[in-house]
C-alpha positions as CSV (number, residue, x, y, z in Angstrom):
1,X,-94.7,6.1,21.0
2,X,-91.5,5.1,19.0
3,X,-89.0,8.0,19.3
4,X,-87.6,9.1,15.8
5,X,-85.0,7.4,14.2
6,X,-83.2,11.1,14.2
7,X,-83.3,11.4,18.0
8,X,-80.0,11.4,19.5
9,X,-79.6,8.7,22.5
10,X,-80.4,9.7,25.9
11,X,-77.4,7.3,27.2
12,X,-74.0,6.3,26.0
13,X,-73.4,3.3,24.7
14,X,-69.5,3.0,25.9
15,X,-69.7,4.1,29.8
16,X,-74.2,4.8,30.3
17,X,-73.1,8.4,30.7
18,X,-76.0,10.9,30.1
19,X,-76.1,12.4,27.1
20,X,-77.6,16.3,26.9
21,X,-79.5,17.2,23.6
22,X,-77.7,17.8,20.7
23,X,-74.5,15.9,22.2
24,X,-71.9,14.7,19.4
25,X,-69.7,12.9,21.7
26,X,-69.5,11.8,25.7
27,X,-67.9,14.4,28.0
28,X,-67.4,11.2,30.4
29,X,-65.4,9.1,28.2
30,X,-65.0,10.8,24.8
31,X,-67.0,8.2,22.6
32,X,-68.7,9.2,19.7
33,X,-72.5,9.6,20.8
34,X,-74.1,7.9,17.9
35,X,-77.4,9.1,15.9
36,X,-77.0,12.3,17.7
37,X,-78.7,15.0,16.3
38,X,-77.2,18.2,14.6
39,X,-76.9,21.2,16.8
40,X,-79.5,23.6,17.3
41,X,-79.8,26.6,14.9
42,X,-78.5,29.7,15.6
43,X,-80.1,32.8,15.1
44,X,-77.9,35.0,13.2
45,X,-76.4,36.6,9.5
46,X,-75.8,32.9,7.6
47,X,-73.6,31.8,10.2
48,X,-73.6,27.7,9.8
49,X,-73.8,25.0,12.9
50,X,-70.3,24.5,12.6
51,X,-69.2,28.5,12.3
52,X,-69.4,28.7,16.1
53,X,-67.1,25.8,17.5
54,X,-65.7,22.8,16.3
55,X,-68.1,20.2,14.6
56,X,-68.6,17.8,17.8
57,X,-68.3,20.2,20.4
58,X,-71.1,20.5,23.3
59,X,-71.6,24.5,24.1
60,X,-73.0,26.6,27.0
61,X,-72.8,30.6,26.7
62,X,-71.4,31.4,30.3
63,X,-72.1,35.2,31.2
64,X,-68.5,36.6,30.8
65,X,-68.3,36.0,27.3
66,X,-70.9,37.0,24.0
67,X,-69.7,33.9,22.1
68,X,-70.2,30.1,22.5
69,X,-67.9,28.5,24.7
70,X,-67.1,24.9,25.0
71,X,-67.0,22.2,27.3
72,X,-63.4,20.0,26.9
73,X,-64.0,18.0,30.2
74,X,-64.0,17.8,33.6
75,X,-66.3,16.7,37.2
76,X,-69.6,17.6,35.4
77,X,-71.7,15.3,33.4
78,X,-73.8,17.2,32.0
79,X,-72.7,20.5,30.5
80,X,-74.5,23.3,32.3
81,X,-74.5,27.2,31.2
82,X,-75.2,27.7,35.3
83,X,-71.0,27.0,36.4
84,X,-70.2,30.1,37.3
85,X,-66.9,31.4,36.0
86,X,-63.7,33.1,38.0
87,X,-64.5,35.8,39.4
88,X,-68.4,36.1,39.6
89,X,-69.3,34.3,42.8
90,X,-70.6,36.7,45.3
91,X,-71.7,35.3,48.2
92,X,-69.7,34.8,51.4
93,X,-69.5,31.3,51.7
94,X,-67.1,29.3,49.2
95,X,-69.2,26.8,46.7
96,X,-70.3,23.7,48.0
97,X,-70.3,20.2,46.6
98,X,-73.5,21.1,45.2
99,X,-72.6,23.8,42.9
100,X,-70.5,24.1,39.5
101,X,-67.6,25.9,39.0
102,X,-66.3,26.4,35.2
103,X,-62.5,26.7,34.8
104,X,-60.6,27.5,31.8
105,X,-58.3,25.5,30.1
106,X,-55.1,27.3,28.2
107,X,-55.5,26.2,24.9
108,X,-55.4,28.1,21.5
109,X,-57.8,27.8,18.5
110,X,-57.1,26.1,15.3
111,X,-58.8,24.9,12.6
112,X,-60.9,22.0,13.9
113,X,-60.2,22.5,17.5
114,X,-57.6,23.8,19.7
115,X,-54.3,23.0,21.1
116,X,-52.5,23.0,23.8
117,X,-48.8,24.4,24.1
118,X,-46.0,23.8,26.6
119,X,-45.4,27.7,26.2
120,X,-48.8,28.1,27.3
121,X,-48.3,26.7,30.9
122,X,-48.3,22.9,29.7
123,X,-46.1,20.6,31.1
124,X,-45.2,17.1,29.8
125,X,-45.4,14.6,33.0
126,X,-45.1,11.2,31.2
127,X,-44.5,9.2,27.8
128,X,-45.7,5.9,27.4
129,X,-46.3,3.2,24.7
130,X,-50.3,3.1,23.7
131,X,-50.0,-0.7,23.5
132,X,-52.7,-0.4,20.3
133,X,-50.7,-2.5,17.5
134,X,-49.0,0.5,16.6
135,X,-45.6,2.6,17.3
136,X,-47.3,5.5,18.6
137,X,-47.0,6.1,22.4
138,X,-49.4,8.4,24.5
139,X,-47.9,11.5,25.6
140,X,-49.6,12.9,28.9
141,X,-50.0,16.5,30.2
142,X,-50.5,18.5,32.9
143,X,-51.6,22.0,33.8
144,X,-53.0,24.0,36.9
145,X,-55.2,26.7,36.8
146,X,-57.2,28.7,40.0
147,X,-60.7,29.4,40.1
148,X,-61.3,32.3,42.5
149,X,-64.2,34.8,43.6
150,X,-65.6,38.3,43.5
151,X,-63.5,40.3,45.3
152,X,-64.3,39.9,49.1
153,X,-66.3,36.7,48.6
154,X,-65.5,33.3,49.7
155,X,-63.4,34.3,52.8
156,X,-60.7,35.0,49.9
157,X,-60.1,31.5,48.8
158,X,-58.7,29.8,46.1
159,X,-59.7,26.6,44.2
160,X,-56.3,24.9,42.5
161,X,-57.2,22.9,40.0
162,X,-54.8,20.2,38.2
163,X,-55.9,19.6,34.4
164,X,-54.9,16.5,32.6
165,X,-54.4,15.4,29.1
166,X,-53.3,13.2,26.4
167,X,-52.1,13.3,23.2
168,X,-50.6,10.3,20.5
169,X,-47.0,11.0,19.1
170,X,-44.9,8.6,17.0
171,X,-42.0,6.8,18.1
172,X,-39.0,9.4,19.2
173,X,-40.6,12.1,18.6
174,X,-40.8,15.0,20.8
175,X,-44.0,16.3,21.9
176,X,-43.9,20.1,22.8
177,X,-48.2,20.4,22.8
178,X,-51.3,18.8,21.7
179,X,-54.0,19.0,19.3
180,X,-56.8,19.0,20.7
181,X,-60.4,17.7,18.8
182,X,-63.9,17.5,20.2
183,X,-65.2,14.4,19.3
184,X,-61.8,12.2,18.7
185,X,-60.1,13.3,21.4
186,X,-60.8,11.9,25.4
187,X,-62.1,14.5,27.3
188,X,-59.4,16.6,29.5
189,X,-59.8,15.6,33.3
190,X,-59.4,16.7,37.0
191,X,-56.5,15.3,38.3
192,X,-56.6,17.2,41.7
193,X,-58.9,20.0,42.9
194,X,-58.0,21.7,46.4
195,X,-59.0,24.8,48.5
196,X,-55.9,27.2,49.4
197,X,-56.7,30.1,52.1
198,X,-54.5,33.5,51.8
199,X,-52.1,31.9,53.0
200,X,-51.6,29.8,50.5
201,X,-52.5,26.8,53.2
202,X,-54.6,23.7,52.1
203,X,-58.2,23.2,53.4
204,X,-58.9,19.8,52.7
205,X,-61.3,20.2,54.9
206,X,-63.6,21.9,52.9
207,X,-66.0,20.3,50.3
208,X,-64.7,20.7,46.4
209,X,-67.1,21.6,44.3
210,X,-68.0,20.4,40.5
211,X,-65.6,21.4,37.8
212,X,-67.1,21.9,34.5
213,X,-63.8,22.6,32.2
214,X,-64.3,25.1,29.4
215,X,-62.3,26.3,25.7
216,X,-61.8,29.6,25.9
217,X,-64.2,31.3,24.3
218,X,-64.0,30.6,20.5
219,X,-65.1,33.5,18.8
220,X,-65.8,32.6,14.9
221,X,-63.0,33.1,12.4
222,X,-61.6,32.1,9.0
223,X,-61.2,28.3,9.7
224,X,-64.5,28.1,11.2
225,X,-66.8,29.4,8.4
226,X,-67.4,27.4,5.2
227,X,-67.0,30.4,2.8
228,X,-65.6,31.3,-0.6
229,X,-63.9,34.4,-1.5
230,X,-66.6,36.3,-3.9
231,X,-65.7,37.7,-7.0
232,X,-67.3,40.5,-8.3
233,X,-66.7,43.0,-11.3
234,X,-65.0,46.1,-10.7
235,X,-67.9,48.9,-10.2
236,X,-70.0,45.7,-7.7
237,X,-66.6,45.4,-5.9
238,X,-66.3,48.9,-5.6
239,X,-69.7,50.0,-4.5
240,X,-69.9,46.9,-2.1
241,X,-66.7,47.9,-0.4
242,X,-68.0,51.6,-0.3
243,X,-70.6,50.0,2.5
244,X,-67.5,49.3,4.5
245,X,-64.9,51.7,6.4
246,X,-61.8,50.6,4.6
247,X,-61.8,51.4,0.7
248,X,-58.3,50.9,-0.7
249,X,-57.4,48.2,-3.8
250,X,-55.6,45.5,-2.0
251,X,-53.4,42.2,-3.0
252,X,-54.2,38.7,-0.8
253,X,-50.5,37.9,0.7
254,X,-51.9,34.5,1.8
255,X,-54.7,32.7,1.1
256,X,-54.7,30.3,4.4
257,X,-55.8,31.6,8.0
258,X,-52.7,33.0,10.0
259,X,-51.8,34.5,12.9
260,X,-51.9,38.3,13.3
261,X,-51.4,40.9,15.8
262,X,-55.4,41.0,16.0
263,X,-55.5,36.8,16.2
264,X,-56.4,34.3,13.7
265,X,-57.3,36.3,9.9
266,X,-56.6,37.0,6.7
267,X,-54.0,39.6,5.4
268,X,-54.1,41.9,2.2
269,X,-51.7,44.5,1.4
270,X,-53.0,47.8,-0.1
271,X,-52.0,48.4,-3.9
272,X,-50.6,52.2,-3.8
273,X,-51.0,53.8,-7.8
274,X,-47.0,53.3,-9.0
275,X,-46.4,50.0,-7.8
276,X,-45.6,47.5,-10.7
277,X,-46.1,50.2,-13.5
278,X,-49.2,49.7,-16.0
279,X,-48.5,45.9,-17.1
280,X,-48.5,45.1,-13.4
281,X,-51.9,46.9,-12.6
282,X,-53.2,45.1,-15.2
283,X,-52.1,41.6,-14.5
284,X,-52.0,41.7,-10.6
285,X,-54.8,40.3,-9.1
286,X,-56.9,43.0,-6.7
287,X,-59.4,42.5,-4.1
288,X,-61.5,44.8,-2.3
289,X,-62.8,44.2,1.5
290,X,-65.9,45.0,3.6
291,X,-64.9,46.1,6.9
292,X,-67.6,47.9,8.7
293,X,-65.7,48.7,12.0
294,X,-62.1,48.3,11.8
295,X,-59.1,48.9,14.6
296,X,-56.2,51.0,12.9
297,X,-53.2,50.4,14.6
298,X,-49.9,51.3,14.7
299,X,-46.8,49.5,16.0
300,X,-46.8,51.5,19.5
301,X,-51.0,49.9,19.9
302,X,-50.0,46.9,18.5
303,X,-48.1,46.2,21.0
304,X,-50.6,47.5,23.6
305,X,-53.5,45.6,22.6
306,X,-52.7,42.2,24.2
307,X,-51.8,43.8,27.5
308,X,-55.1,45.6,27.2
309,X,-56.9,42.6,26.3
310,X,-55.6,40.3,29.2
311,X,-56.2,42.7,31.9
312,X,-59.7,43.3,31.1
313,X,-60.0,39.2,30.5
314,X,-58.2,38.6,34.0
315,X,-61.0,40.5,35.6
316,X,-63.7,38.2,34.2
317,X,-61.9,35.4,35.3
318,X,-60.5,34.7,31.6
319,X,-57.0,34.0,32.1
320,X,-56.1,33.2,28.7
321,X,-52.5,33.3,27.3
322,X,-52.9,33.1,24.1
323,X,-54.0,34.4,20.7
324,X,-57.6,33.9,22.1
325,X,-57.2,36.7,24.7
326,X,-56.9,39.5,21.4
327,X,-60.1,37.3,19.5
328,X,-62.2,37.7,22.7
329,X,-61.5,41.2,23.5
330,X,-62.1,42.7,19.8
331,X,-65.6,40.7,19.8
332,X,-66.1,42.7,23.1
333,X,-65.1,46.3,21.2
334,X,-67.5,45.4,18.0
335,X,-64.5,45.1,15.6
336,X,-64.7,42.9,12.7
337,X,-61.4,43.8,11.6
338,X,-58.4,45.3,11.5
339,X,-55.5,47.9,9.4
340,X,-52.1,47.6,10.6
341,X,-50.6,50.8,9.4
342,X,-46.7,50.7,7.8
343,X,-44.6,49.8,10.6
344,X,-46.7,47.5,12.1
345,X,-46.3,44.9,10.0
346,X,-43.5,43.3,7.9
347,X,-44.6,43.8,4.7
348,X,-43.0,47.4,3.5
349,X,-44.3,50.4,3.7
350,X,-48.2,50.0,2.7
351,X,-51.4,49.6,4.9
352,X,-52.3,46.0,5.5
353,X,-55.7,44.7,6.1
354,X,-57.1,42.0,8.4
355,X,-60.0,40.5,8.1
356,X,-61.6,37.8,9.9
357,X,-63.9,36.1,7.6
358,X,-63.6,35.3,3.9
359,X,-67.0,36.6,3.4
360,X,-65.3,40.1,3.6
361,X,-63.3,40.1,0.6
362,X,-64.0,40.2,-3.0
363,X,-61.5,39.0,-6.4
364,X,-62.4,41.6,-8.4
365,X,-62.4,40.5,-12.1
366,X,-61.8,41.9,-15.7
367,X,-58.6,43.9,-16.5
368,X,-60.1,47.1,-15.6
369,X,-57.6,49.6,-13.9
370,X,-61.0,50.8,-11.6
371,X,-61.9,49.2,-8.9
């Protein structure tokens, strides 16, 4: 029987890699994997293939974290949801050659993929010319990270792991990071992988296990949903925001995805009754939002939320150090988004909102003053 003309190949055509099901690119040498299939559905409220990681990327669901996370690279070929994370080995015995470890990679969501940050533990190691034609020379990084067991397990050691990777840059200028894309980019690689004991001493001794290297989780945001900002009349917008916990009248202050105290969203100011007199209220443009479980903050847990968020990540063998960290541990707590009360924010002395999807806010139109 003639396998479909849909059927993604079984093999890669640049390096004879396996491919696993539904793979958009090689995790061996980064080449497109071509006629492959689109990722399986999702069960879920509308969320689209591409709402969950970048469009490309090859996902497990590892068992510290609810959302997908990706694979970026590493000593595995074929992705595997069974590499256990930092943290959650339990037996005595340190892994074998045999088994699959999954380490994390420092590296902070944007739109279309992540990146990769010298302030984030990156380090630049070398600067060469690409020798493609072009003016561009390869820019290559380095960072280490530790995968380690449950408490008391593994006779207390330490795997240190030395995480490679690459990124283009135009002649003379200065690379401080990378963008990172599954798909175009070469997967990230193990450079070095060695046991420490307590001590800190090497035991080369001892057999390294497979690395299978991992995004952070990406939990969904703006950038990665294809939505529209609704518009709806004044009484819709008001009775739709009613389902919600937040029901103020509320300006957009930007219309783009930015970075917030509670991670990658969208911000809207709250319109209080005297502002801008009658003409304004009429002419301003007002939005309502639908936010079903929010986290009200002020500056003092502002400031406390990160800190939170990190140690509980730390203990699941997350160490993230970025904006990813706050993303991860809201999913955790149910929010879907956020008030930064005055003081918290920079914007004067009205409550802000922040919401995470465009899905939750609506234009309201007409020149009502309702709504």
């Amino acid at each position: 029987m003639h396998a479909r003309r849909s059927d993604p190949p079984r093999f890669c055509g640049q390096c004879g890699a396996a491919l696993p099901e539904g793979a958009q690119f090689c995790i061996e040498c980064g080449s497109p994997a071509r006629g492959a299939g689109q990722e399986p559905r999702r069960e879920g409220p509308a969320l689209r293939p591409e709402a969950a990681a970048p469009r490309g990327a090859v996902t497990v669901r590892l068992p510290n974290a609810r959302s997908a996370q990706s694979v970026v690279g590493g000593t595995v070929k074929l992705p595997t949801s069974g590499a256990v994370p930092p943290g959650l080995w339990f037996r005595p015995e340190p892994p074998g050659a045999e088994d699959a470890v999954a380490v994390y990679v420092p590296l902070r969501a944007v739109k279309g993929g992540w990146s990769g940050l010298t302030s984030h533990g990156w380090r630049r190691v070398d600067r060469s010319w690409a020798g493609d034609g072009t003016s561009r020379d390869v820019v290559r990084f380095e960072v280490e990270r530790e995968w380690f067991a449950a408490d008391g397990c593994a006779s207390g050691l330490r795997l240190r792991v030395r995480i490679g990777a690459a990124s283009h840059a135009a002649e003379g200028r200065e690379r401080l990071g990378f963008r990172y894309r599954l798909g175009r980019n070469p997967p990230m690689s193990v450079l070095d992988a060695r046991w420490l004991d307590a001590e800190g001493r090497e035991r080369r001794e001892l057999a390294v296990p497979q690395i299978q290297l991992m995004a952070p989780p990406r939990v969904p945001r703006v950038s990665d949903f294809q939505e529209e900002i609704r518009s709806m009349g004044a009484r819709e917008a008001n009775e739709w925001a009613l389902g919600g916990a937040v029901h103020g009248v509320f300006e957009l202050i930007d219309s783009g995805q930015q970075r917030t105290p509670f991670g990658r969203g969208l911000r809207l100011a709250e319109i209080t009754g005297g502002r801008g007199g009658l003409l304004g209220r009429l002419l301003q443009q007002r939005y309502r939002v639908r936010i079903e479980r929010p986290i009200v903050c002020d500056a003092v847990a502002v400031a406390e939320i990160r800190g939170r968020a990190q140690e509980e990540a730390r203990g699941l063998g997350l160490d993230m150090e970025s904006d990813a960290v706050v993303e991860w541990w809201l999913e955790r707590q149910g929010y879907d988004g956020g008030v930064l009360e005055p003081g918290a924010h920079s914007f004067g002395d009205r409550r802000v909102a922040v919401v995470f999807r465009r899905a939750q806010i609506a234009k309201i139109t007409g020149f009502g003053l309702g709504g």
